[in-house]
C-alpha positions as CSV (number, residue, x, y, z in Angstrom):
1,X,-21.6,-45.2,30.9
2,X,-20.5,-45.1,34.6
3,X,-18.0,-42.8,35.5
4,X,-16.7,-42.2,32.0
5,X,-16.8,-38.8,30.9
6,X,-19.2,-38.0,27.8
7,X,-17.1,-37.1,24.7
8,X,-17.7,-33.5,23.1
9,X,-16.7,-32.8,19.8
10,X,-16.5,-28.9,19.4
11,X,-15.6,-27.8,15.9
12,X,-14.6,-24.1,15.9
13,X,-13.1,-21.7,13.0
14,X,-13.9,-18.3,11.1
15,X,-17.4,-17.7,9.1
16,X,-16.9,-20.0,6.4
17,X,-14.5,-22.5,7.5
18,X,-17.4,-24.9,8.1
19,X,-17.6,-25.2,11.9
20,X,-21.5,-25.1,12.1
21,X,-21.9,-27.0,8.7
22,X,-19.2,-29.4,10.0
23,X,-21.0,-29.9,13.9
24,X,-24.3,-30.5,12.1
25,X,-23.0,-33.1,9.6
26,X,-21.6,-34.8,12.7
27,X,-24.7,-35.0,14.4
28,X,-26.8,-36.1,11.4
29,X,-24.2,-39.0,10.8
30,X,-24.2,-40.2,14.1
31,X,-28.0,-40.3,14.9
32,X,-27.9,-41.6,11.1
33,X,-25.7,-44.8,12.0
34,X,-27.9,-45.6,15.6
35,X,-25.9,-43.2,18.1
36,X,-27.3,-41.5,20.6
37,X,-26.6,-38.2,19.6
38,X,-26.8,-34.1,20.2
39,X,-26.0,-30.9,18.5
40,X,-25.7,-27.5,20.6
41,X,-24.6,-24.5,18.2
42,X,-23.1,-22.5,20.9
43,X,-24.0,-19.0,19.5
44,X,-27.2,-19.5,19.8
45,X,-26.7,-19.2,23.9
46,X,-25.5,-15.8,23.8
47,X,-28.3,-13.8,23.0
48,X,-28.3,-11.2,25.5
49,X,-28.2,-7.6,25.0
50,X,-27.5,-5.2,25.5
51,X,-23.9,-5.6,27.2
52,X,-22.8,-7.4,29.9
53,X,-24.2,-9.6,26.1
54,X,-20.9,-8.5,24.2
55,X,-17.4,-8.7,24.4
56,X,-15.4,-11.1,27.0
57,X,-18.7,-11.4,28.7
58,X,-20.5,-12.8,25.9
59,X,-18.2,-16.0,25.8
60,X,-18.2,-16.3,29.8
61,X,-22.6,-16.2,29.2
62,X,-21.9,-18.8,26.6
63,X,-19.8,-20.9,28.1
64,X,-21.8,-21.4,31.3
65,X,-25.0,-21.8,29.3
66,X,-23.5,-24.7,27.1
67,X,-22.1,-26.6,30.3
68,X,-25.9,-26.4,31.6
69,X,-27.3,-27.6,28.5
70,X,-24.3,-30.1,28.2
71,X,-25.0,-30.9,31.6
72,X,-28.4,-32.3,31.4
73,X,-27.7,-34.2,28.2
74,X,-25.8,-36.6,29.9
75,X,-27.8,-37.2,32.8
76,X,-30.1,-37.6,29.8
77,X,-28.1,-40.7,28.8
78,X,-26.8,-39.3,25.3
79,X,-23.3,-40.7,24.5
80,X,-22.0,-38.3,21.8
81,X,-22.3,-34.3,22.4
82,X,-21.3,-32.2,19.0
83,X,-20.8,-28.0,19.4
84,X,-20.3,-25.8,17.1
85,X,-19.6,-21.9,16.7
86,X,-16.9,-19.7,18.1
87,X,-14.3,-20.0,21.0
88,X,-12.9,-16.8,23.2
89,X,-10.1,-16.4,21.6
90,X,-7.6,-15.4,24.6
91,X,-8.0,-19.0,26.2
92,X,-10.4,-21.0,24.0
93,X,-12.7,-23.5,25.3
94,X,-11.0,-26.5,28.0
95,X,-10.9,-24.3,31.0
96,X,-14.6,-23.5,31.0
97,X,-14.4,-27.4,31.3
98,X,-12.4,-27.9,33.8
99,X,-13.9,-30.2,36.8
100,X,-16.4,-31.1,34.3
101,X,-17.5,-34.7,33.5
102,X,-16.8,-34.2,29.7
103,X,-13.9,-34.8,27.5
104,X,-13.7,-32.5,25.4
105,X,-11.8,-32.3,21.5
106,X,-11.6,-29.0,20.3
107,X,-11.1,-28.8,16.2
108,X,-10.4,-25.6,14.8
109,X,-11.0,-25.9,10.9
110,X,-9.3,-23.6,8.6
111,X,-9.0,-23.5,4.9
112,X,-6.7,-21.4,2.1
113,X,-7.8,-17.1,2.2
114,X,-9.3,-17.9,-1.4
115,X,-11.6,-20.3,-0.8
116,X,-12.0,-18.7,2.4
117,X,-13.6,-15.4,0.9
118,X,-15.6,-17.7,-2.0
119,X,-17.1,-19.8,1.0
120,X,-18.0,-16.3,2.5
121,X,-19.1,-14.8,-0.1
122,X,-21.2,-18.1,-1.6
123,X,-23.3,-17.8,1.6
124,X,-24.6,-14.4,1.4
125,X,-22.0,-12.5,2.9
126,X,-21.1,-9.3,1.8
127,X,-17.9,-8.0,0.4
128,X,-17.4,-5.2,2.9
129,X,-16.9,-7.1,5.8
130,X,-13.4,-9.5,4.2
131,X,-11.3,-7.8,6.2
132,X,-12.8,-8.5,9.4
133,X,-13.4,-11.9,8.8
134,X,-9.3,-11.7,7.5
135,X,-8.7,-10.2,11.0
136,X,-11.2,-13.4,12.5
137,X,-9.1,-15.7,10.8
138,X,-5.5,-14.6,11.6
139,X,-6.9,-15.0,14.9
140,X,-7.9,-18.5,14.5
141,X,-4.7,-19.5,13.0
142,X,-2.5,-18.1,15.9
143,X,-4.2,-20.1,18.4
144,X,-2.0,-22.5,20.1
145,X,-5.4,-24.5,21.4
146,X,-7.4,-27.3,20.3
147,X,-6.3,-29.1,17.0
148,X,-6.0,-27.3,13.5
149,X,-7.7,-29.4,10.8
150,X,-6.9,-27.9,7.3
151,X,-10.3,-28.3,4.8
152,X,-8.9,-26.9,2.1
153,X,-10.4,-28.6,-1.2
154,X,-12.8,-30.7,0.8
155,X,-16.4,-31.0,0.5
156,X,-18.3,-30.6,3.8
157,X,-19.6,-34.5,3.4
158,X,-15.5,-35.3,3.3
159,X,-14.7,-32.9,6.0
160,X,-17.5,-34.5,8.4
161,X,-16.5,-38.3,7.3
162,X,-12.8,-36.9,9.0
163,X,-13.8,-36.2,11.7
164,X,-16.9,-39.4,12.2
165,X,-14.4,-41.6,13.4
166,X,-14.0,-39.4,16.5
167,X,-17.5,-39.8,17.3
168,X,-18.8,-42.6,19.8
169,X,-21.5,-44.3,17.7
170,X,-23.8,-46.5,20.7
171,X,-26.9,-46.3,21.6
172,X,-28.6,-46.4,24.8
173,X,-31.9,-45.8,27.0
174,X,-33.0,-42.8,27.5
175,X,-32.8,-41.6,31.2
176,X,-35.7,-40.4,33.0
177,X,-35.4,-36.5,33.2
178,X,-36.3,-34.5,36.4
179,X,-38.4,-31.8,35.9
180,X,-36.9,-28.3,35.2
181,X,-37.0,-26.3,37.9
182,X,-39.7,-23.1,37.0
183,X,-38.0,-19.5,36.1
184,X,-39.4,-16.8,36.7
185,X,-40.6,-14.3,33.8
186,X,-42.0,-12.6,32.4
187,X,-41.5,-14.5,29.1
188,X,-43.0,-13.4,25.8
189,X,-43.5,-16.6,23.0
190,X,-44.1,-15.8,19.0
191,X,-45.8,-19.0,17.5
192,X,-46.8,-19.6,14.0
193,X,-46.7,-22.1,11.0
194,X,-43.7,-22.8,9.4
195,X,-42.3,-19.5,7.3
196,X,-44.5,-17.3,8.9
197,X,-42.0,-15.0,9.9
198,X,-41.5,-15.5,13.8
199,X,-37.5,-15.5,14.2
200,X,-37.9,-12.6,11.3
201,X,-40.0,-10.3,13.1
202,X,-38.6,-11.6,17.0
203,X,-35.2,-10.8,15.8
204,X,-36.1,-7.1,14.7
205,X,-37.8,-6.7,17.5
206,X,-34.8,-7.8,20.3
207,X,-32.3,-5.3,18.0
208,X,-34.8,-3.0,18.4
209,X,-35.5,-3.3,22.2
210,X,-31.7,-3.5,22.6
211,X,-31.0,-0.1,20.7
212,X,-33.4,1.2,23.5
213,X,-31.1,-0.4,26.5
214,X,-33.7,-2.8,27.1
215,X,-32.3,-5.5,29.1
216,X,-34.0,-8.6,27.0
217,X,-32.9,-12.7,25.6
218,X,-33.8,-14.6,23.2
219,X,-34.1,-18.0,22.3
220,X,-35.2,-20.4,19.2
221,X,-37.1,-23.4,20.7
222,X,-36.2,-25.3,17.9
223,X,-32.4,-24.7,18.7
224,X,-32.8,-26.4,21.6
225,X,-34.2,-30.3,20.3
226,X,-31.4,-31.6,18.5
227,X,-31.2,-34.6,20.0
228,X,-31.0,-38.5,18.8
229,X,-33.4,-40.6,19.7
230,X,-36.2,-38.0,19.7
231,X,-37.5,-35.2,19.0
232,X,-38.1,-34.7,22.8
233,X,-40.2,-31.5,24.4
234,X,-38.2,-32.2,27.7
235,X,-35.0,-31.9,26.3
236,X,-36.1,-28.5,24.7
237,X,-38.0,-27.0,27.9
238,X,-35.0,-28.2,30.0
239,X,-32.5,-26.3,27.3
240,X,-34.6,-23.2,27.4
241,X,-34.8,-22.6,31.2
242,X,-31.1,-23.9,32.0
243,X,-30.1,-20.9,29.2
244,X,-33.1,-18.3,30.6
245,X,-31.6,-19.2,34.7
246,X,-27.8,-17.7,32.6
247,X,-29.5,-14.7,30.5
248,X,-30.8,-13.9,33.9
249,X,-27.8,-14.2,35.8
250,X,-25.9,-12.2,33.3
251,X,-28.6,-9.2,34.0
252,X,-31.5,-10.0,31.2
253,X,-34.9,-9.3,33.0
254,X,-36.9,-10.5,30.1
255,X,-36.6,-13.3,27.4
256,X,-38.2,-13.6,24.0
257,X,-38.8,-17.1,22.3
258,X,-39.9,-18.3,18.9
259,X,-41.2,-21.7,18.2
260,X,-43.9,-23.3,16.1
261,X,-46.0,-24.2,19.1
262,X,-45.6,-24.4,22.6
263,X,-46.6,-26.9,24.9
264,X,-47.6,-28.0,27.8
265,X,-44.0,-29.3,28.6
266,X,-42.2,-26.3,27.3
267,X,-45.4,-24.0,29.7
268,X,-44.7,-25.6,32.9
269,X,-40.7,-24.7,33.0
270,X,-42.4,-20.8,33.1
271,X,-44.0,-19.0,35.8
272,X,-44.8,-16.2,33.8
273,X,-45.7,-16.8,29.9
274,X,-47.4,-14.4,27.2
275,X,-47.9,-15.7,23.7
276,X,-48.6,-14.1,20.2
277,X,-49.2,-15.6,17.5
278,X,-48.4,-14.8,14.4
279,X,-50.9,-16.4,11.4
280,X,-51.0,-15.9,8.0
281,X,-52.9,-16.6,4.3
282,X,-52.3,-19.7,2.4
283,X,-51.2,-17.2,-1.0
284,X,-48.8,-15.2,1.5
285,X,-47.2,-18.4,3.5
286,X,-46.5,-19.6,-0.2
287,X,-44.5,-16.9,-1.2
288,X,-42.6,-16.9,2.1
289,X,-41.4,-20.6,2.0
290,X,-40.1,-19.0,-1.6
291,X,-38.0,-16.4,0.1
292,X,-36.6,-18.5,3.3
293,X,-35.7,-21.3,0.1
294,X,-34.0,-18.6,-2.0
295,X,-31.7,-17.4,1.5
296,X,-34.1,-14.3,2.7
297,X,-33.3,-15.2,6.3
298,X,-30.6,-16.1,8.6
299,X,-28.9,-19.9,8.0
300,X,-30.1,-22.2,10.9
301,X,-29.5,-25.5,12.1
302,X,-32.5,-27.5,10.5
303,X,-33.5,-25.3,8.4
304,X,-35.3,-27.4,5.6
305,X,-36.0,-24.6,3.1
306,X,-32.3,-23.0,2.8
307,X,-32.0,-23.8,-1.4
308,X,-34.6,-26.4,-1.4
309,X,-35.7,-26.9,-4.7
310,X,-39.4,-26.2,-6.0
311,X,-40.8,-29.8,-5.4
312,X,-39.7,-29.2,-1.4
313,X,-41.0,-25.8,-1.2
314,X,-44.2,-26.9,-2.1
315,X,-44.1,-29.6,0.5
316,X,-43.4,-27.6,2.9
317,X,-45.6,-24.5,1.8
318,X,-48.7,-27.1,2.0
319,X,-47.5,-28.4,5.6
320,X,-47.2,-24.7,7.2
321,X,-50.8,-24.0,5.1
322,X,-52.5,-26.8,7.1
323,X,-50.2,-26.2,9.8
324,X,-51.9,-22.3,10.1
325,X,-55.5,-23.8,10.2
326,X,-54.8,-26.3,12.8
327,X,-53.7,-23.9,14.7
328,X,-56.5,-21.7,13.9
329,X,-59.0,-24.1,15.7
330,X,-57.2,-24.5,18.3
331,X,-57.3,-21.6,20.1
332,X,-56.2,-20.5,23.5
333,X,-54.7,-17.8,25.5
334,X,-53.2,-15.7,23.5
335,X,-52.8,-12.4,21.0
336,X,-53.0,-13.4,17.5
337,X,-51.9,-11.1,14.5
338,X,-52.8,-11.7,11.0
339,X,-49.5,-11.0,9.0
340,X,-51.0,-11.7,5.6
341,X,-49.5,-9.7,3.2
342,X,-47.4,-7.8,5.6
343,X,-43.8,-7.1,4.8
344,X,-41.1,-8.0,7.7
345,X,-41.0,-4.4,8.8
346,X,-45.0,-4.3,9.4
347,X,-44.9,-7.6,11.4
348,X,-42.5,-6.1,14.0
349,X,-43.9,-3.2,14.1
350,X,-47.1,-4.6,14.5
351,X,-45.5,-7.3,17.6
352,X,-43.7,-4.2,18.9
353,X,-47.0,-2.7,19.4
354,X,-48.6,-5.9,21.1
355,X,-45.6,-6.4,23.9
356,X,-46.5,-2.5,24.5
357,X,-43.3,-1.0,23.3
């Protein structure tokens, strides 16, 4: 690459103009034709509460977290960077760049206030809450920043075929990564099968923690390995202490992960590490690969089960099954909690009670 700065593709817009559906499709085309690709959703690197977490802060915590992660990407040797999620809307996203080595297109994607509200709607959203994603949208549309992109009528498979030809399809080696510097903790890790519940009962557990004043992060592992040729542990232990060194900078004192496992790579990037486990029956993992496949949980990047139909459910349901007695045997340091026929309520409670609060 020499001294060429490393092209970033950020696609922005309101909930339900297809900014995150858009930056994944990107990504997934790219690694799909041989590119050396990654995909950083941006909100998922503001997860500090309570405040400085909100507000003009929160996209000052995100910003600086992105440009870490960004950072180490290209010393990686990946060629094409995609974001997605929102921008601050008094002065966007190119002077957080500034003096970087990146060049960066901003796309804000918009579409008609009807199919606006369907798309909102169609994804679970409820009714009540049109006129602040009106307000969101307004806001969007006045900005004089990045480039507009109209998707009105599209399909998200068009709107991402758009924009491919922006992308920088090549491949390349991938560099050798220096070890992440340690962080201090302490850092509290939820583990589990596939469906168990971990970013269910994690996440009702930080709003919970937050409503107390509780200065506490959080981070999805998975969030942090999309990256083409891979999947690489590095990458993700390098993501999640570049973002933990910003939570703690912004004032978090503690940081809660989720992740199917972690290893020995993802351990050593932590001075301080507890983990709880969360395991589960084969009868009560079925049913909630059901629920995640019929939208009972928040829409991730990745996420396999979001309105899979039955023959993939079952795939999936048998994976986390075996997935839950591997784990089993293999034991370790660690607190393990037997969700089985717990509702999500019970599980938090029950991993409030374990991290002693």
């Amino acid at each position: 690459m020499g001294n060429a700065k490393t092209p970033v593709l950020w696609t922005t817009g309101a909930p339900g103009a297809g900014k995150s559906t858009t930056g994944w499709g990107l990504y997934r085309r790219v690694a799909d034709a041989g590119g050396s690709v990654a995909y950083v959703d941006i909100d998922q690197l503001g997860l500090i509460g309570p405040p400085p977490g909100g507000g003009e802060a929160s996209h000052a915590i995100k910003a600086g977290n992105l440009l870490r992660v960004l950072d180490f990407l290209r010393r990686r040797g990946v060629r094409q960077l995609v974001v997605s999620g929102v921008v601050d809307p008094e002065i966007g996203a190119e002077p957080y760049f500034a003096g970087h080595d990146f060049d960066l297109t901003l796309v804000r994607l918009r579409c008609e206030r009807g199919e606006l509200e369907r798309r909102f709607l169609g994804r679970g959203s409820p009714a009540d809450a049109l006129p602040a994603l009106f307000e969101v949208a307004d806001a969007y549309e006045n900005m004089a920043f990045g480039e507009e992109m109209n998707t009105t009528g599209q399909r998200p498979g068009e709107t991402v075929e758009a924009l491919f030809s922006r992308c920088v399809v090549e491949d390349g080696p991938v560099r050798a990564q220096a070890g992440a510097e340690p962080r201090p903790g302490p850092v509290t890790v939820v583990t589990g099968p596939t469906a168990v519940g971990k970013s269910t009962a994690g996440w009702s557990v930080l709003r919970d923690l937050w409503q107390r004043g509780i200065p506490v992060a959080y981070a999805d592992l998975a969030q942090f390995g999309f990256v083409s040729p891979g999947p690489d542990p590095a990458v993700e232990a390098a993501g999640l202490a570049a973002v933990w060194r910003g939570y703690r900078e912004a004032g978090a004192r503690s940081l809660l992960v989720v992740a199917r496992e972690f290893g020995p790579e993802h351990r050593r990037v932590f001075g301080e590490v507890s983990v709880v486990h969360l395991d589960a029956d084969a009868a009560t993992l079925a049913e909630r690969v059901r629920r995640r496949a019929e939208g009972e949980s928040a829409l991730l990047a990745g996420d396999e089960l979001r309105g899979a139909p039955p023959g993939v459910r079952d795939r999936v349901a048998a994976r986390a099954i075996t997935e839950a007695a591997e784990m089993r045997r293999s034991g370790g340091d660690r607190v393990v909690l037997d969700t089985s026929g717990q509702q999500p309520g019970e599980t938090a409670a029950a991993l409030l009670a374990v991290l002693g609060q």
